[in-house]
N, C-alpha and C positions, 0 to 999 in steps of 0.2 A: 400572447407571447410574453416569459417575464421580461421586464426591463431588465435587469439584473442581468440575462441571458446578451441582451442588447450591449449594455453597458462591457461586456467580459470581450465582446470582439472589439470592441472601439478602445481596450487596454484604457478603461477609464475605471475601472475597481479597485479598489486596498485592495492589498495582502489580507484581511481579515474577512471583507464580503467575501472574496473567491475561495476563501475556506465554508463558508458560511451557503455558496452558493454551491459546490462540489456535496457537501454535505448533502442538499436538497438533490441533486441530481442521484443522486447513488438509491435516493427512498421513493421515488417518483420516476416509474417507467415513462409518464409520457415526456416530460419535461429534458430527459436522460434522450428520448426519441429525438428532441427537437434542438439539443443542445448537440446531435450529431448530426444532423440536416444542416443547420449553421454550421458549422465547421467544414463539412465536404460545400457547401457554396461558399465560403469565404475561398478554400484551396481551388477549387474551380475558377474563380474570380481571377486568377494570377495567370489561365490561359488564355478568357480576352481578346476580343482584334483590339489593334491599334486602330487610330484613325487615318493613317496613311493608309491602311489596309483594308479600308472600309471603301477611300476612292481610287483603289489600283479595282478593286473588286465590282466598281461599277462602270466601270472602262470597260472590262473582260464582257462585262452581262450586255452591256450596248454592242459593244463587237458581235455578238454570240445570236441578239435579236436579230441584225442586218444578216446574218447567217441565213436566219431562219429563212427572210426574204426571198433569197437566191437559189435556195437549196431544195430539196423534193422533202417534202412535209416529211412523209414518213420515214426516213431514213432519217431525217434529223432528231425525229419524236423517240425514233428508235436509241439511237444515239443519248437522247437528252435521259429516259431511261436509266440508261445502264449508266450514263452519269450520275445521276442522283441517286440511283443504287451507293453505288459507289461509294459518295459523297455521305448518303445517312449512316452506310459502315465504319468508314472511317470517322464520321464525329460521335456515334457512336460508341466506337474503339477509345477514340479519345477521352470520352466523360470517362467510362470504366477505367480507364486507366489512372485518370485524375483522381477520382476516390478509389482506387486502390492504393495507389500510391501517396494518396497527399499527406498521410502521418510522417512519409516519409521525410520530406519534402519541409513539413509547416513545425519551426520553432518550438518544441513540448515548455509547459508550464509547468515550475517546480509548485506544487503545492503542498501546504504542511496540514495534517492531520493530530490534533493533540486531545488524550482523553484525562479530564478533570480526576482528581483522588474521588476514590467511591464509586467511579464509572470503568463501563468498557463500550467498545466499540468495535464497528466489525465495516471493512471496505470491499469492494471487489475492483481490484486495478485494468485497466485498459487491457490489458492482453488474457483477461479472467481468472488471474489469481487474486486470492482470498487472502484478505489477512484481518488478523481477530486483536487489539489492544488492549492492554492490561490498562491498568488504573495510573494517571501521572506517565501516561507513555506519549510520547512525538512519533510522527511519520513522516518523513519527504518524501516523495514521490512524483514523475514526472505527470503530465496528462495523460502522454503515450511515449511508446517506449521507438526512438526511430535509427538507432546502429544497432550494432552486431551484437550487443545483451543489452539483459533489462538490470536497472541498478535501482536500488530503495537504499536509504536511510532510515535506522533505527535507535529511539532511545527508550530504555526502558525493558516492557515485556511485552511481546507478540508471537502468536502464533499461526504461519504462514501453510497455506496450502498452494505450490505453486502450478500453474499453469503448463504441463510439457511443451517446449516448444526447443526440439535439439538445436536448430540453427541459432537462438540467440538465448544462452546459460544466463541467470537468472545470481544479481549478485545481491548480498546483503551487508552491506556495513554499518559496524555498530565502533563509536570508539576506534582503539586502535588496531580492531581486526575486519577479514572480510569470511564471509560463508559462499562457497560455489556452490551454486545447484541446478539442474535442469528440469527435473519434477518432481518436489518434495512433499513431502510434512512434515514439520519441525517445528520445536518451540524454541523462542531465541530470550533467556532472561538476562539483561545487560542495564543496570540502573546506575547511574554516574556516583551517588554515595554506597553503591553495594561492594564489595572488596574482591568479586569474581563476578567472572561474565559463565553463564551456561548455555548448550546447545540441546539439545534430544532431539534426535531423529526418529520420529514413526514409521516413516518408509521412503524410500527414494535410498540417492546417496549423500552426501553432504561433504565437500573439502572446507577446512579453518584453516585459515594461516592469519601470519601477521601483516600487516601493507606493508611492512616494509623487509619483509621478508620471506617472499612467497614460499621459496623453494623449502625450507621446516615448515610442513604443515600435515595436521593432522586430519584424515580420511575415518567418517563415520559408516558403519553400515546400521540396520534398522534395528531399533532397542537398544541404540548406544549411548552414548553422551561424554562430551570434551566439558572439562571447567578448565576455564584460562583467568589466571594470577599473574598479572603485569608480563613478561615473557616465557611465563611455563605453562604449559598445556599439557593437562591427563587425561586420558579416556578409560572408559570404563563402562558398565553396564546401567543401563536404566533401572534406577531403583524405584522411583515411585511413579507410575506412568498418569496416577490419578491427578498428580500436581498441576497436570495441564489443563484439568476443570475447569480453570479459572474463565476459561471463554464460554462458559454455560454457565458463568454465574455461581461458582462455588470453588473455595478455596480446600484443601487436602495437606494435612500433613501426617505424617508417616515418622512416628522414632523419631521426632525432630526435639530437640532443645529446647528452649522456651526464647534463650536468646535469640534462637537464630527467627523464631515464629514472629518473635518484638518487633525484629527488623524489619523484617515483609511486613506486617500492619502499620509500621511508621512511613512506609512508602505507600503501601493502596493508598492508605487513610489519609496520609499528611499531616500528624502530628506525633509528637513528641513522650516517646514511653519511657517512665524512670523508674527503677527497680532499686531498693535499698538495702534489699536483702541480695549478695553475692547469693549464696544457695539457691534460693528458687532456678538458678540459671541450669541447674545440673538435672532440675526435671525431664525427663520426652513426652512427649504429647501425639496422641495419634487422635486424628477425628477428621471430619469432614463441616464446611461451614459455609451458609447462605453469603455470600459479597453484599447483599441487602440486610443483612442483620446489623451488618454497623460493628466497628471497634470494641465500642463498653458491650455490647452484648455476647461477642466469640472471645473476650477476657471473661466474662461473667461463667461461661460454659468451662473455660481452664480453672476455673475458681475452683467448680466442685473436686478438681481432680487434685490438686494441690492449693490448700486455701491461702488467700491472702487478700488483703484489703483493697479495694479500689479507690482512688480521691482522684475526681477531673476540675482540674482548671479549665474553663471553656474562654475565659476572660486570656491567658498566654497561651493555650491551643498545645495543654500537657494531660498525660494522664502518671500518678505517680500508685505503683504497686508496693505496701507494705504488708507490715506482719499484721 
């Protein structure tokens, strides 16, 4: 059994192992097996006798022998039966109920999920929704989900396949908006230096609004897409659906700028792109590109299309584009 596993019920982990050790659980069915056997006995553990309850119970059982004494064997045998019938139903009933019930019941742990620039990641949360992270993206999420919705936090890019489950709607906040859903797929692009947040809906339905103003809020159907600019929201049609390759490992731009492409590699990548030439910015660019090729190498591929110089500083963590 891991310690680590040990160490998580006895609330004796950083914040850092139990990112470290959720991680392991998600890639490892047996450990994932046994990291849910501890949890339904810990929530079992809180039904327990006391130990008053232990000597009222051996009062009744002495009572119950002198019974036997005085009484005709097999009516009592009969009796003692349909008692312990009884008796194995009912604690029966009671374990099942215990781990049906015990997410209910047991405390959920907020854990954070963060993927480095240059990587992604992919989770499946407690109630079997999927969700896929961009490069430089966070995730809070509880253990399990135990009122009336499920809530995630999001920073960055993520793209969510959610779990149906009508009775509890499935919330996403990012900044200072929330996404309603019940059973979707969507990509949610929301980076704190980006100047708009994005939605696309593949299928389900999706409500946006702002937290602090539910009632203005904008309702997607499938193939749509809302971009929100501090309190304005537009919808519109999904123009490039390829852009959400990114969870398989390949970026997509479409008629895009170069400015706007700059931007999106200074977030995967986490460094710093300087352009000295204004013009180049009026270029578009359409292609498709490996996430594993690296920064200098999908600059190198826009080179041939409009040329210009590369020069990286690895020493300040810059790349500067000339003529």
């Amino acid at each position: 059994m891991s310690e680590h596993l040990i160490k998580y019920f006895l609330d004796e982990l950083s914040e850092e192992k139990r990112f470290e050790l959720f991680n392991r659980i998600e890639k490892d069915d047996h450990l994932k097996s046994e990291f849910t056997r501890l949890q339904n006995m810990k929530a079992v553990s809180h039904y327990l006798p006391r130990d008053s309850d232990l000597v009222e119970g051996r009062e009744h059982f002495n009572l119950f022998l002198n019974k036997l004494k005085w009484n005709n064997r097999k009516k009592i045998l009969f009796k003692s039966f349909k008692y312990a019938a009884a008796a194995v139903i009912l604690i029966a009933l009671t374990i099942w109920t215990t781990l049906f019930f015990s997410d209910s019941y047991t405390e959920p742990t907020i854990n954070t999920l963060y993927v480095p620039a240059g990587q992604r990641a992919q989770i499946t949360l407690h109630d079997g929704t999927e969700v896929w992270l961009n490069a430089q993206s966070t995730l809070r999420y509880p253990s399990h989900f135990r009122s009336g919705y499920r809530k995630v936090e999001i920073i960055g890019e993520a793209f969510f396949d959610v779990a149906h489950d009508v009775d509890k709607p499935f919330i996403v906040t990012t900044q200072n908006i929330e996404l309603l859903v019940l059973g979707t797929q969507f990509n949610l692009y929301s980076y704190p230096n980006a100047e708009y947040i994005q939605a696309d809906l593949v299928e389900g339905s999706l409500k946006i609004y702002q937290q602090t103003d539910k009632e203005n809020n904008v309702v997607l159907k499938p193939n749509e897409r809302v971009i929100v600019k501090g309190y304005e929201m537009s919808k519109g049609a999904l123009l490039n659906p390829d852009h959400m390759l990114w969870r398989k490992g390949i970026y997509s731009f479409e008629n895009e700028p170069l400015i706007d492409i700059i931007k999106k590699l200074e977030l995967y990548y986490d460094i710093e792109i300087k352009v000295e030439e204004p013009e180049f910015f009026d270029v578009r660019y359409t292609g498709k590109f490996r996430q594993n090729d690296g920064v200098v190498e999908i600059l190198h591929i826009l080179q041939k299309i409009q040329h210009f110089n590369i020069e990286r500083d690895r020493e300040n963590n810059f790349i500067k584009l000339t003529k």
